[in-house]
Biopython code that builds the backbone (N, CA, C, O; Angstrom):
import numpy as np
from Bio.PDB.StructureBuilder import StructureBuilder

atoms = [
    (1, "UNK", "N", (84.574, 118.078, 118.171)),
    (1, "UNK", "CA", (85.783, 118.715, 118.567)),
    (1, "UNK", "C", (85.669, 120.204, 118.328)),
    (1, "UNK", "O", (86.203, 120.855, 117.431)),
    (2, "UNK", "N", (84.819, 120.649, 119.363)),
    (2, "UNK", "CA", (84.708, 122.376, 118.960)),
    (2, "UNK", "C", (85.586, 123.020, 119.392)),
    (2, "UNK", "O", (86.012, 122.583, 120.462)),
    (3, "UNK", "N", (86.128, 124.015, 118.976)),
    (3, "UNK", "CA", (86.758, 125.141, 119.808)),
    (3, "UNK", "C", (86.494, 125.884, 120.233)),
    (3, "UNK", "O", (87.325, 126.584, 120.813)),
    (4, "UNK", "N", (84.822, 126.284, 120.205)),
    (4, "UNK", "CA", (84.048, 127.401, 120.350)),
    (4, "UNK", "C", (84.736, 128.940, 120.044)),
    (4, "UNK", "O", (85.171, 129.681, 120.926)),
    (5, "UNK", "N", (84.729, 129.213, 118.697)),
    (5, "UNK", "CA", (85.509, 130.484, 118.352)),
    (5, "UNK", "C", (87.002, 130.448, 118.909)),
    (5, "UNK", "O", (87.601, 131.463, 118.554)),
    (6, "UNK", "N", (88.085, 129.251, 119.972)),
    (6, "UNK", "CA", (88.942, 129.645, 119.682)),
    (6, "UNK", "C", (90.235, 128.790, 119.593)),
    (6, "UNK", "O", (89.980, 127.672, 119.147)),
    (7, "UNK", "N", (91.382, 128.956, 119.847)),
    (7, "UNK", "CA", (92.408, 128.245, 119.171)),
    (7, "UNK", "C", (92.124, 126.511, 119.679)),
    (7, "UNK", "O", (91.571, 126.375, 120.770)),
    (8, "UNK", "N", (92.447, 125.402, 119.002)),
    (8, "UNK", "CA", (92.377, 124.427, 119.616)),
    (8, "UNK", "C", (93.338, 124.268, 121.213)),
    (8, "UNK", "O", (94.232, 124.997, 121.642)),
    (9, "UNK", "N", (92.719, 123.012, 121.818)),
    (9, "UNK", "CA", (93.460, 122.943, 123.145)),
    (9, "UNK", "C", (94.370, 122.004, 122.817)),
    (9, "UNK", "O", (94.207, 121.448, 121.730)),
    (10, "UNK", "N", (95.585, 121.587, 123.704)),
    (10, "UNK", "CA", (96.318, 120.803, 123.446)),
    (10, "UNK", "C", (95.977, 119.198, 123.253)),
    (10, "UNK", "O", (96.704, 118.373, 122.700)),
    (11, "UNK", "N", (94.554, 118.945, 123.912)),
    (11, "UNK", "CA", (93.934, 117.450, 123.909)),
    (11, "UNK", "C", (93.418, 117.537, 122.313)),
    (11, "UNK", "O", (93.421, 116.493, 121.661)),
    (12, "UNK", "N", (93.075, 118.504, 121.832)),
    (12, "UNK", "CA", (92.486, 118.097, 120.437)),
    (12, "UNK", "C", (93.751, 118.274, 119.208)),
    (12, "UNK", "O", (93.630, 117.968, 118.022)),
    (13, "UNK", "N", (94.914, 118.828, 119.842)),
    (13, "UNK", "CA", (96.391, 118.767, 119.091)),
    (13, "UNK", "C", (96.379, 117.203, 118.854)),
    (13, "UNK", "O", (96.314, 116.662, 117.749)),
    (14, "UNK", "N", (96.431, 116.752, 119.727)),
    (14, "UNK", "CA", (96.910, 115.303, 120.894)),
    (14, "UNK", "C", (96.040, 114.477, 119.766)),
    (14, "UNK", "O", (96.643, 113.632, 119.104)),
    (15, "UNK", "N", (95.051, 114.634, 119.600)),
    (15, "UNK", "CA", (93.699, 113.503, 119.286)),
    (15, "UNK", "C", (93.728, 113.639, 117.826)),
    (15, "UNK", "O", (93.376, 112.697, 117.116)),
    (16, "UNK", "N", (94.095, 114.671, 117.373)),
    (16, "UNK", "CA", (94.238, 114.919, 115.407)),
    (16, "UNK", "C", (95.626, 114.633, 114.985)),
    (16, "UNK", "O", (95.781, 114.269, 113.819)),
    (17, "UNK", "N", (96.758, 114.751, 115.827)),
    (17, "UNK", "CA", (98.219, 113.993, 115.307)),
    (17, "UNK", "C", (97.872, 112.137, 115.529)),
    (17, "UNK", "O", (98.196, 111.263, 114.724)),
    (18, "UNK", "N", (97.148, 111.932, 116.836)),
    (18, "UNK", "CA", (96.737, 110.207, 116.754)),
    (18, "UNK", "C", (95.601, 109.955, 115.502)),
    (18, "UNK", "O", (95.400, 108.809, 115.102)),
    (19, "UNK", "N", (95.049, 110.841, 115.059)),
    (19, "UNK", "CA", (94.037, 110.732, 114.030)),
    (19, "UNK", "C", (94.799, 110.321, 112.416)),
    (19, "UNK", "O", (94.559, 109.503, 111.529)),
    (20, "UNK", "N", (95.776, 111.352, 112.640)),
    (20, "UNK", "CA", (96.700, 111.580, 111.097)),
    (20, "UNK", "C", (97.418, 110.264, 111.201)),
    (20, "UNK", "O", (97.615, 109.641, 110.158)),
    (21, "UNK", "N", (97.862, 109.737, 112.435)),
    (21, "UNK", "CA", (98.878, 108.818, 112.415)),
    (21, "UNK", "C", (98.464, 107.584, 111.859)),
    (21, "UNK", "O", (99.130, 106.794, 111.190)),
    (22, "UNK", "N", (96.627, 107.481, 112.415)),
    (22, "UNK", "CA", (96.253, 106.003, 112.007)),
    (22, "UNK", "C", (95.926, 106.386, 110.318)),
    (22, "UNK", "O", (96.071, 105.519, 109.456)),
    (23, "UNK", "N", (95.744, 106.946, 110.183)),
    (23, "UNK", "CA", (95.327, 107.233, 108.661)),
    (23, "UNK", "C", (96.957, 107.271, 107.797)),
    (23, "UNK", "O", (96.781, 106.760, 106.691)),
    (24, "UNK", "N", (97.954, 107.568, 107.915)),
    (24, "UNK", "CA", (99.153, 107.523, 107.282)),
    (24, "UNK", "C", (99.561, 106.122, 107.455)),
    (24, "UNK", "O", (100.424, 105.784, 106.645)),
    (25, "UNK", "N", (99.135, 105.076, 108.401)),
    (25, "UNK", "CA", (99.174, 103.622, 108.696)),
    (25, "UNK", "C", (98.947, 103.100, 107.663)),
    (25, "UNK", "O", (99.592, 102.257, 107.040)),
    (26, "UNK", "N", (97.486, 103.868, 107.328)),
    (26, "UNK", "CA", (96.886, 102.661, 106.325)),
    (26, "UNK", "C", (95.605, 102.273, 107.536)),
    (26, "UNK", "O", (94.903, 101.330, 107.171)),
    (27, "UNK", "N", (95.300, 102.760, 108.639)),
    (27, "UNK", "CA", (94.137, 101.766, 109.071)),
    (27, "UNK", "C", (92.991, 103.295, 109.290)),
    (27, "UNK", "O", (93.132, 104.491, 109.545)),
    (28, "UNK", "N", (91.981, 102.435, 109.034)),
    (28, "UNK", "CA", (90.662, 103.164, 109.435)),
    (28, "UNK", "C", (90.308, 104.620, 110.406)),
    (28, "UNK", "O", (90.051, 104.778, 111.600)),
    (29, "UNK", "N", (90.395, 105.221, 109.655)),
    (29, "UNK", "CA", (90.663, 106.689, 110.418)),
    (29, "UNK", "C", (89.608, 106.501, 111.854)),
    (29, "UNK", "O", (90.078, 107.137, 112.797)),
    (30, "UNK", "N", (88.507, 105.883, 112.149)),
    (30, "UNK", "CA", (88.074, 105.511, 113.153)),
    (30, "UNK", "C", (88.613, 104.787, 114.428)),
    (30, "UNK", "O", (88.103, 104.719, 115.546)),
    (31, "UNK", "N", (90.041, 104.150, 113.856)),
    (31, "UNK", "CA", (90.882, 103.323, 114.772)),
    (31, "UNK", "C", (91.145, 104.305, 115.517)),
    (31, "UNK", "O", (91.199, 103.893, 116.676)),
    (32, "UNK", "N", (91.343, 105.424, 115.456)),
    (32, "UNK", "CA", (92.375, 106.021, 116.357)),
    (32, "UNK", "C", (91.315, 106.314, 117.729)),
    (32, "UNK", "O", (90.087, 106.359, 117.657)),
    (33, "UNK", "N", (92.116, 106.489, 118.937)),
    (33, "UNK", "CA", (91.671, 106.782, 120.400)),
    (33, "UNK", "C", (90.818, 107.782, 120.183)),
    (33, "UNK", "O", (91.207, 108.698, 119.458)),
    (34, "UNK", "N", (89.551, 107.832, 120.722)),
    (34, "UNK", "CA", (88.698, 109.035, 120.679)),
    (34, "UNK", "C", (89.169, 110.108, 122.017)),
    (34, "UNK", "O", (89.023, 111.327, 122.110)),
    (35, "UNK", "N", (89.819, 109.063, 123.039)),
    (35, "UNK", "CA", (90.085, 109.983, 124.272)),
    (35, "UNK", "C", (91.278, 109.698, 124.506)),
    (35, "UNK", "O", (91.558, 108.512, 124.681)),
    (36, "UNK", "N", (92.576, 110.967, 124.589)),
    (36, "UNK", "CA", (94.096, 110.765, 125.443)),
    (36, "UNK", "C", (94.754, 111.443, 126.307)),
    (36, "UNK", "O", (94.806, 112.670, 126.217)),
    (37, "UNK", "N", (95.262, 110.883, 127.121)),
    (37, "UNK", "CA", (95.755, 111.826, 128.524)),
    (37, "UNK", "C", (95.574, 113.371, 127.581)),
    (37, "UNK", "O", (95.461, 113.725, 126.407)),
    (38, "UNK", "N", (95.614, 113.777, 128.509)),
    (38, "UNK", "CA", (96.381, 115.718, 128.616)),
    (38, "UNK", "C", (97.500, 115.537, 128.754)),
    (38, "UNK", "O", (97.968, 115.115, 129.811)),
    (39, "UNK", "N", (98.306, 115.856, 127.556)),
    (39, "UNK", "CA", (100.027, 116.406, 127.445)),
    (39, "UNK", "C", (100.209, 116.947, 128.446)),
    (39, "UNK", "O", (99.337, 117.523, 129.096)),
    (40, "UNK", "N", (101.996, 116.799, 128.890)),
    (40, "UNK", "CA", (102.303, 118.000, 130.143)),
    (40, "UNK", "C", (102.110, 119.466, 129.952)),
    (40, "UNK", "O", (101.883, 120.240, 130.882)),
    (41, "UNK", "N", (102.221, 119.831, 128.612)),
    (41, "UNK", "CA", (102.273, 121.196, 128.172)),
    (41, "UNK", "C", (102.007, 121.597, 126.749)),
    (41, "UNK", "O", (102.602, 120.868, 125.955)),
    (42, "UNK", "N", (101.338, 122.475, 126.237)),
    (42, "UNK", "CA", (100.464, 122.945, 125.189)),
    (42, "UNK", "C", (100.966, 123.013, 124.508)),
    (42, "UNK", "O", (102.122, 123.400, 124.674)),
    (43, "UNK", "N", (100.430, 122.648, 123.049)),
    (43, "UNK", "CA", (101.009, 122.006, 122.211)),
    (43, "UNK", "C", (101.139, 123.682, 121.597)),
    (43, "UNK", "O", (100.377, 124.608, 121.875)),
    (44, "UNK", "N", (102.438, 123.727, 120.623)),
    (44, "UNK", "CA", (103.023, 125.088, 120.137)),
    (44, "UNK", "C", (102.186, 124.588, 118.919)),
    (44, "UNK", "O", (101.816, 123.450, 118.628)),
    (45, "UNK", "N", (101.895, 126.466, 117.944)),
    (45, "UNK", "CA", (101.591, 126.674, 116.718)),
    (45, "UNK", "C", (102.825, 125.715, 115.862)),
    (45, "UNK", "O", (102.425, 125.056, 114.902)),
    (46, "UNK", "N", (103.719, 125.678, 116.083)),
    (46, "UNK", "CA", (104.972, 125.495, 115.306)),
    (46, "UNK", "C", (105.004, 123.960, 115.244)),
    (46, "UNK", "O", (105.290, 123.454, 114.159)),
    (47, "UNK", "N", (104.729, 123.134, 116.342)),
    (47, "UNK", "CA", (104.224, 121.471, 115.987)),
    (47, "UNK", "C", (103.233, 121.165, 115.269)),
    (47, "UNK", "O", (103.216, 120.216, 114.485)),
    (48, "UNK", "N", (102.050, 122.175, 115.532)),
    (48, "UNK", "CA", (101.123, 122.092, 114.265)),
    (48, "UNK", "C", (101.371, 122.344, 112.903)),
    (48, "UNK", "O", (100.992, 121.636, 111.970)),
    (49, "UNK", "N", (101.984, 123.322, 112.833)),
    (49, "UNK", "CA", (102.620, 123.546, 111.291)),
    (49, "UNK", "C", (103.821, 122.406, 110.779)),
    (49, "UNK", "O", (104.170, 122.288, 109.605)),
    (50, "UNK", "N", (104.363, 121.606, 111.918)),
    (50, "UNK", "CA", (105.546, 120.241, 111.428)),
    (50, "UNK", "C", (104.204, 119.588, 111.040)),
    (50, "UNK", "O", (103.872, 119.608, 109.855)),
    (51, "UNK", "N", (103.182, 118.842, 112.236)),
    (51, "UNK", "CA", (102.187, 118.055, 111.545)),
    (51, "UNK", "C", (101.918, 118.267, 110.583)),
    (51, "UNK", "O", (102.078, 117.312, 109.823)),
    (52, "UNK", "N", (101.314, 119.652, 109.891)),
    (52, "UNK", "CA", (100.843, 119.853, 108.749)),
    (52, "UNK", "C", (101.867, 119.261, 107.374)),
    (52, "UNK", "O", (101.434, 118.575, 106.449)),
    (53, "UNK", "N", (103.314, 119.734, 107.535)),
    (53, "UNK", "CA", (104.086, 119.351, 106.687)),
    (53, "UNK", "C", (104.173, 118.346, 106.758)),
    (53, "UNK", "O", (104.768, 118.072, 105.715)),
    (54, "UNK", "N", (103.967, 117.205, 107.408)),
    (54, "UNK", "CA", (104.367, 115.702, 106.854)),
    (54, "UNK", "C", (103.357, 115.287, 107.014)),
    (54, "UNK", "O", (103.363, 114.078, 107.246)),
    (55, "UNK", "N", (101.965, 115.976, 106.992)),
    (55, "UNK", "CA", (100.974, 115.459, 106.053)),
    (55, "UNK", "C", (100.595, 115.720, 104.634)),
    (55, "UNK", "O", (99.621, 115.186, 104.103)),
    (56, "UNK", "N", (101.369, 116.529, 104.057)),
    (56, "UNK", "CA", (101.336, 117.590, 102.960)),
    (56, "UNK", "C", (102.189, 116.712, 102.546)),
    (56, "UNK", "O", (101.630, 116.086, 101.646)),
    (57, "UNK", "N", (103.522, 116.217, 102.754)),
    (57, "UNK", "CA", (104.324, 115.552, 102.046)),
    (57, "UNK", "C", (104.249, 114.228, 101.842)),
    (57, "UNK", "O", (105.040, 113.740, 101.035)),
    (58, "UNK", "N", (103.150, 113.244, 102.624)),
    (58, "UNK", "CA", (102.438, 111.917, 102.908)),
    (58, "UNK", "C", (101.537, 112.283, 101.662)),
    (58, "UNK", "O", (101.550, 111.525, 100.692)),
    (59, "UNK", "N", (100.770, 113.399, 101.657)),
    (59, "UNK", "CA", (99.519, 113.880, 101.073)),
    (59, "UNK", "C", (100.170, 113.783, 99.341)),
    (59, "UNK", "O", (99.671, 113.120, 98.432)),
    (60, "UNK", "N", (101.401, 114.653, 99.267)),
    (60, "UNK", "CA", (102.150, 114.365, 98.250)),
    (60, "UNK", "C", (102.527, 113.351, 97.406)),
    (60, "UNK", "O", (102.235, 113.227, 96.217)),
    (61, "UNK", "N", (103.396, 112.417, 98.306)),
    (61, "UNK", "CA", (103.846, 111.167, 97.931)),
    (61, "UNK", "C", (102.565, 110.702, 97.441)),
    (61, "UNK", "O", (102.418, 111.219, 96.334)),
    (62, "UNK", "N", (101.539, 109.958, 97.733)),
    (62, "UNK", "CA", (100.346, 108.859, 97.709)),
    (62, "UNK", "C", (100.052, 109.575, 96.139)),
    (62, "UNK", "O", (100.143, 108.881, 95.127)),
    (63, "UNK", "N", (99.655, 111.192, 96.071)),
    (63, "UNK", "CA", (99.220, 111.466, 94.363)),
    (63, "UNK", "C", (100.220, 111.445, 93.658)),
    (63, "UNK", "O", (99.943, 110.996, 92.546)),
    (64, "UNK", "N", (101.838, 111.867, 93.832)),
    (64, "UNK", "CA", (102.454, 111.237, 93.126)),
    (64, "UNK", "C", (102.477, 110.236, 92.585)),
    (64, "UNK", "O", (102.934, 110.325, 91.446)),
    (65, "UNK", "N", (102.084, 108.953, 92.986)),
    (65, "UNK", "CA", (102.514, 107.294, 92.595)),
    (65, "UNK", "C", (101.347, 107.356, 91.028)),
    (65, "UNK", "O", (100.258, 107.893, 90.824)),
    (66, "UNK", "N", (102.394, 106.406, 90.079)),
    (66, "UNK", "CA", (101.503, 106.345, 89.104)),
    (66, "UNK", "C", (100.490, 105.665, 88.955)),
    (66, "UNK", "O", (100.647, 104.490, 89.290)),
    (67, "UNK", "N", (99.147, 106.024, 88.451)),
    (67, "UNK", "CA", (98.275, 104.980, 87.847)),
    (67, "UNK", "C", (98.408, 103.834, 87.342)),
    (67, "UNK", "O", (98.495, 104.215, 86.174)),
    (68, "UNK", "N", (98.509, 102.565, 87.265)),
    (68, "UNK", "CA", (97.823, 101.489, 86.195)),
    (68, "UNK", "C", (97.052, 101.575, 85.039)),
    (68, "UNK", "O", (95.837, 101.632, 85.226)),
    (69, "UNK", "N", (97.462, 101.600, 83.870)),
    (69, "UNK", "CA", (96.589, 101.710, 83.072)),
    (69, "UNK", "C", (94.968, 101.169, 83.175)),
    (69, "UNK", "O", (93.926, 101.644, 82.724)),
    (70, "UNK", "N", (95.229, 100.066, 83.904)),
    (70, "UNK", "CA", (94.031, 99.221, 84.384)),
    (70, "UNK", "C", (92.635, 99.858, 84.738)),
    (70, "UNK", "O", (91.470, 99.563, 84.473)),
    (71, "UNK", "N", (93.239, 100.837, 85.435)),
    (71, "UNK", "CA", (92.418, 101.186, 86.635)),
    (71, "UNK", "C", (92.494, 103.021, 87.027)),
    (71, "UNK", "O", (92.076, 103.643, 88.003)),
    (72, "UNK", "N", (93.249, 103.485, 85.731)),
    (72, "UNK", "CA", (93.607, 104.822, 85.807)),
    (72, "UNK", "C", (92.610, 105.517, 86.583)),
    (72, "UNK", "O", (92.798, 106.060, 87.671)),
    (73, "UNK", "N", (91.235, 105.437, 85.747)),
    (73, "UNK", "CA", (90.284, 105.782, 85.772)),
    (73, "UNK", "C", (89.815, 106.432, 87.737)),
    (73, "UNK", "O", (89.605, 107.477, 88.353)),
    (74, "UNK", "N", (89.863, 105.302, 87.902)),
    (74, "UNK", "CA", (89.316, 104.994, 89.464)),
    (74, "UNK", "C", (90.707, 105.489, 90.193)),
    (74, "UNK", "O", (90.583, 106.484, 90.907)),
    (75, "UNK", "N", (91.601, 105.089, 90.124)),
    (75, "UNK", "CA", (92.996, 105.874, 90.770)),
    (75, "UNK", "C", (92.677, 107.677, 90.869)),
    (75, "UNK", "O", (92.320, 108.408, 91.793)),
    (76, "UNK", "N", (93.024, 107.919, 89.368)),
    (76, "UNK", "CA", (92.380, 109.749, 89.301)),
    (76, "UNK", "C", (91.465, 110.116, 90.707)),
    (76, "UNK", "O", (91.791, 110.927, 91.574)),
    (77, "UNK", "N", (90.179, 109.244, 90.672)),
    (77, "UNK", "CA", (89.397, 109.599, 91.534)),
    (77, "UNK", "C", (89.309, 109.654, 92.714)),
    (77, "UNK", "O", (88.574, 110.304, 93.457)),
    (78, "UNK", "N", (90.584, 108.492, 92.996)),
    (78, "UNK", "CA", (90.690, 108.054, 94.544)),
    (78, "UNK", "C", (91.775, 109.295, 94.814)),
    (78, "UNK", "O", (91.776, 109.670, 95.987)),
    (79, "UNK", "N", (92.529, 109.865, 94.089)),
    (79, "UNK", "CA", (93.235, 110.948, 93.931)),
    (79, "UNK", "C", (93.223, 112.157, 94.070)),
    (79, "UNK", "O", (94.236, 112.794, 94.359)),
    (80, "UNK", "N", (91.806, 112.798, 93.846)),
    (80, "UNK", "CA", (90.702, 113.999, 93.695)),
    (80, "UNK", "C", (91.135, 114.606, 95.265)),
    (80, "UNK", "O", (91.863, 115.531, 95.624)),
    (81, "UNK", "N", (90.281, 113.568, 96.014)),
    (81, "UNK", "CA", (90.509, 114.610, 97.663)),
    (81, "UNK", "C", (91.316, 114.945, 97.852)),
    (81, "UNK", "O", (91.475, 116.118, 98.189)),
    (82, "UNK", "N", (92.399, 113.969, 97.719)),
    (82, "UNK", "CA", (93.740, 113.798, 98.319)),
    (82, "UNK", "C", (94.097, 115.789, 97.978)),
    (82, "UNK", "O", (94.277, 116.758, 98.715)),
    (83, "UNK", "N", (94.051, 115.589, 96.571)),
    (83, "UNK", "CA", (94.605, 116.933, 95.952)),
    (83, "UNK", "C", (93.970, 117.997, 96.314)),
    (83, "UNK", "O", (94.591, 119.053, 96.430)),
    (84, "UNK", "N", (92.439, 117.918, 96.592)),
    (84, "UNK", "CA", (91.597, 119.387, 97.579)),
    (84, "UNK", "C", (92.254, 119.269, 98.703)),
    (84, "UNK", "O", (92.642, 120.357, 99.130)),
    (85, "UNK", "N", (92.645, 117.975, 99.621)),
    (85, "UNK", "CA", (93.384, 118.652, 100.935)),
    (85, "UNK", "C", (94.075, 118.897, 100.567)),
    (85, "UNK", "O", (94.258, 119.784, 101.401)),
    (86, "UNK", "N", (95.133, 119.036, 99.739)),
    (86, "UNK", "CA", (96.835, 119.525, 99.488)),
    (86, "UNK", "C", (96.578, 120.762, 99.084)),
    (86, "UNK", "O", (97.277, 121.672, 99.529)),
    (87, "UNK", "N", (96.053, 120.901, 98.623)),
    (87, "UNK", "CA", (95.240, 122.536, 98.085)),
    (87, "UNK", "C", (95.039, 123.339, 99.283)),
    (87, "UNK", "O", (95.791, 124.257, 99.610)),
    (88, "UNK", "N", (93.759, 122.885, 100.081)),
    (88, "UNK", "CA", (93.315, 123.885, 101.189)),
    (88, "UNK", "C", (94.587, 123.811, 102.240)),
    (88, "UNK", "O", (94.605, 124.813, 102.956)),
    (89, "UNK", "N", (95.463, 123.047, 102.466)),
    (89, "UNK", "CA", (96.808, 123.018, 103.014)),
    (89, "UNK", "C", (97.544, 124.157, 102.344)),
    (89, "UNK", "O", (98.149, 124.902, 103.115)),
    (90, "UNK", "N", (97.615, 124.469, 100.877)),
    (90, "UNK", "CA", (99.117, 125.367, 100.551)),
    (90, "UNK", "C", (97.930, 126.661, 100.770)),
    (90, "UNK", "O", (98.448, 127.664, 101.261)),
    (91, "UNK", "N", (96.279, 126.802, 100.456)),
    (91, "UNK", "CA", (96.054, 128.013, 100.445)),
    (91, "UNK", "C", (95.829, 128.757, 101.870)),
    (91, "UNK", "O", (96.032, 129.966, 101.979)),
    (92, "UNK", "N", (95.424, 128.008, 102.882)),
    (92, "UNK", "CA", (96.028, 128.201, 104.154)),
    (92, "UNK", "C", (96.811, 128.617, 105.062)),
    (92, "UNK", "O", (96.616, 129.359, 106.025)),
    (93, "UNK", "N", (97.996, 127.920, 104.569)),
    (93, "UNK", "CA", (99.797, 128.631, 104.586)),
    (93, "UNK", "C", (99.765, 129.985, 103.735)),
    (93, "UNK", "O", (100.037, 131.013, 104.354)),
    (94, "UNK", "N", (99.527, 130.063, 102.679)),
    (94, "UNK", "CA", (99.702, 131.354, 101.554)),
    (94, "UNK", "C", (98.895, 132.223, 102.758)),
    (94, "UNK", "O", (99.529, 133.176, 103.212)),
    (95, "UNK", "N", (97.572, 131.977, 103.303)),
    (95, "UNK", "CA", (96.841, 133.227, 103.543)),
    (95, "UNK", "C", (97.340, 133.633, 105.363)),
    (95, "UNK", "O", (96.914, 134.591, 106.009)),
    (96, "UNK", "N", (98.463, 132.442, 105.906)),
    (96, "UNK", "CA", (99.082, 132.849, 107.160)),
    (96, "UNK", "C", (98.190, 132.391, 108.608)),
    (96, "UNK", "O", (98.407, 132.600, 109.801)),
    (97, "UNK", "N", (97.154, 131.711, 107.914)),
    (97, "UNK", "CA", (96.028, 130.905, 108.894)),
    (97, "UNK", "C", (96.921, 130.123, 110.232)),
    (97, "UNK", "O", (98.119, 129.846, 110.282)),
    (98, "UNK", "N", (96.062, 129.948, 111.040)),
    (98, "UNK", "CA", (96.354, 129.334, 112.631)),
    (98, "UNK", "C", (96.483, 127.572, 111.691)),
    (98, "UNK", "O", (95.738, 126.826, 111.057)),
    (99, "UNK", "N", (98.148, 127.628, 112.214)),
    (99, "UNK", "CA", (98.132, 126.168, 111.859)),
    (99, "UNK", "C", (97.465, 125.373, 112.043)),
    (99, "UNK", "O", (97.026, 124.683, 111.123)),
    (100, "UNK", "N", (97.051, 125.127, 113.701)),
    (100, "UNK", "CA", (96.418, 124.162, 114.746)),
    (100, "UNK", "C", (94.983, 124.332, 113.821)),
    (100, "UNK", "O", (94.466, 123.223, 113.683)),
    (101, "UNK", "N", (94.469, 125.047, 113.380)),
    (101, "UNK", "CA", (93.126, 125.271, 112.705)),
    (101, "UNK", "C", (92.693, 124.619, 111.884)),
    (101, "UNK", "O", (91.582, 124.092, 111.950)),
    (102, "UNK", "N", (93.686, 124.495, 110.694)),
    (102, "UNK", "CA", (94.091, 123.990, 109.881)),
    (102, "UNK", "C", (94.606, 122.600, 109.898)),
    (102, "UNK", "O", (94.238, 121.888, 108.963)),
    (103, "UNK", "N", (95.369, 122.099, 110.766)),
    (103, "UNK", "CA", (95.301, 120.767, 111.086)),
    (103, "UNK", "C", (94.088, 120.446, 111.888)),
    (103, "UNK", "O", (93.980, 119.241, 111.660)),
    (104, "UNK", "N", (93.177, 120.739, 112.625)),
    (104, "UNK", "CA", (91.917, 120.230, 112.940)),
    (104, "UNK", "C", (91.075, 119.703, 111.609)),
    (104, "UNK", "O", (90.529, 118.601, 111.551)),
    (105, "UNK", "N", (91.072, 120.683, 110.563)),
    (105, "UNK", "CA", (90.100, 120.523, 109.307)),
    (105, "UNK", "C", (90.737, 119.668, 108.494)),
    (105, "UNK", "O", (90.212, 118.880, 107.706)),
    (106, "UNK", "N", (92.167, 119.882, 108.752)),
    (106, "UNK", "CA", (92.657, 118.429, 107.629)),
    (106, "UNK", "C", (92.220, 116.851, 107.790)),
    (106, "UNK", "O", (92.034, 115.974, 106.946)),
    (107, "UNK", "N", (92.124, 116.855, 109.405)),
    (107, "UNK", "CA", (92.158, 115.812, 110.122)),
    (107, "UNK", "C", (90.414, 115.187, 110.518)),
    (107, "UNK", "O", (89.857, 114.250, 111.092)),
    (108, "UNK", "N", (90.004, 116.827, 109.527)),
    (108, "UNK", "CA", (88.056, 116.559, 109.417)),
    (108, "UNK", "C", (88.368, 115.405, 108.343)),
    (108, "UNK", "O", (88.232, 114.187, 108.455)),
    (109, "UNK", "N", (88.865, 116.239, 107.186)),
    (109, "UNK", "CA", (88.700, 115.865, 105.894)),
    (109, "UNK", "C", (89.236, 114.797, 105.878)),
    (109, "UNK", "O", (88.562, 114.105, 105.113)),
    (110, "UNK", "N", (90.681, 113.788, 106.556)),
    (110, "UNK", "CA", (91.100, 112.530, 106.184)),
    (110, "UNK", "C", (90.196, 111.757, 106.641)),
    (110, "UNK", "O", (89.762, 110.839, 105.946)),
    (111, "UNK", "N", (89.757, 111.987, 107.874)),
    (111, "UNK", "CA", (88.674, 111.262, 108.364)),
    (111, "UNK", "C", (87.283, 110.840, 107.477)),
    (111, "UNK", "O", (86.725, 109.758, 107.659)),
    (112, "UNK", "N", (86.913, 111.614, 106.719)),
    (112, "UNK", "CA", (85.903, 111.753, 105.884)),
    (112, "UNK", "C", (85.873, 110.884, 104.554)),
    (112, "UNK", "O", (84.856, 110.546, 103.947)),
    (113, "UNK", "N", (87.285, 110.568, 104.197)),
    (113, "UNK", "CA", (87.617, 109.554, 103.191)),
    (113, "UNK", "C", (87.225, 108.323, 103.353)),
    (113, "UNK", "O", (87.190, 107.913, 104.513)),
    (114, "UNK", "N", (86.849, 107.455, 102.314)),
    (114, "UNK", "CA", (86.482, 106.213, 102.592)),
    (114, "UNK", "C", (87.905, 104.780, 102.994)),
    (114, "UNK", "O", (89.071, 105.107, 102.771)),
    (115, "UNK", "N", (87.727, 103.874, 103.342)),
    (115, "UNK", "CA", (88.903, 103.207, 103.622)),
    (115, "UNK", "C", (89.321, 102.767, 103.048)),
    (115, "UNK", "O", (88.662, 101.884, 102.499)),
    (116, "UNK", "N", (90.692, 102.923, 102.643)),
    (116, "UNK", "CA", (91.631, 102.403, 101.237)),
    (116, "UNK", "C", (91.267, 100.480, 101.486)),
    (116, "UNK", "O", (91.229, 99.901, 102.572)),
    (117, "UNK", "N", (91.064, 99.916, 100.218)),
    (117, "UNK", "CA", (90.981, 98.633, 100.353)),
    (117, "UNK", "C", (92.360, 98.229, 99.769)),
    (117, "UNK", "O", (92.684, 97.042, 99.716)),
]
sb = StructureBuilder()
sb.init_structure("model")
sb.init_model(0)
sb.init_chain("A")
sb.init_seg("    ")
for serial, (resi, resn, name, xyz) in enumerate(atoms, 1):
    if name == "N":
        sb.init_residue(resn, " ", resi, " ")
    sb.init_atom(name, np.array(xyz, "f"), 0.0, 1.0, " ", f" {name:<3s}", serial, name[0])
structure = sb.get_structure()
């Protein structure tokens, strides 16, 4: 999904909100459509920055929930990414970055996680 140096197009808006969606499911970030129509019209900076927020607040909720003593251990860890994307998400926003940019790389990184069992 290159952009070649520049802003994403509206098909790769399109293909990283179906990306985020199967992954906030709960199913295999691979489930999602690799190919979807072309929207009638280009997707705004400002839908990218909503996506971003209710992945930030999805991203939120999940490290919120408490550990098990059981299993603290392994929770923490399954926890770790979660908290580097929530990170490169607020330092992103702080530095005024291209939303759409920024949701492309988030939507690297959920992808990149292994599958919750």
């Amino acid at each position: 999904m290159s952009t070649m140096g520049g802003k994403p197009s509206a098909r790769q808006a399109w293909q990283v909100a179906i990306g985020l969606a199967a992954v906030a499911l709960g199913l295999r970030a691979g489930v999602a459509c690799a190919e979807v129509a072309e929207p009638a019209s280009s997707v705004e900076a400002a839908q990218c920055g909503d996506l971003i927020a209710i992945v930030r607040d999805s991203l939120d909720r999940e490290v919120a929930v408490s550990c098990a003593r059981s299993g603290a251990s392994s929770c923490s860890e399954r926890k770790r990414p979660l908290l580097a994307i929530t990170t490169y998400i607020q330092q992103r926003t702080a530095a005024g970055s291209d939303d759409c940019e920024t949701l492309l790389e988030v939507n690297r990184r959920l992808r990149a996680l292994p599958a919750r069992h």
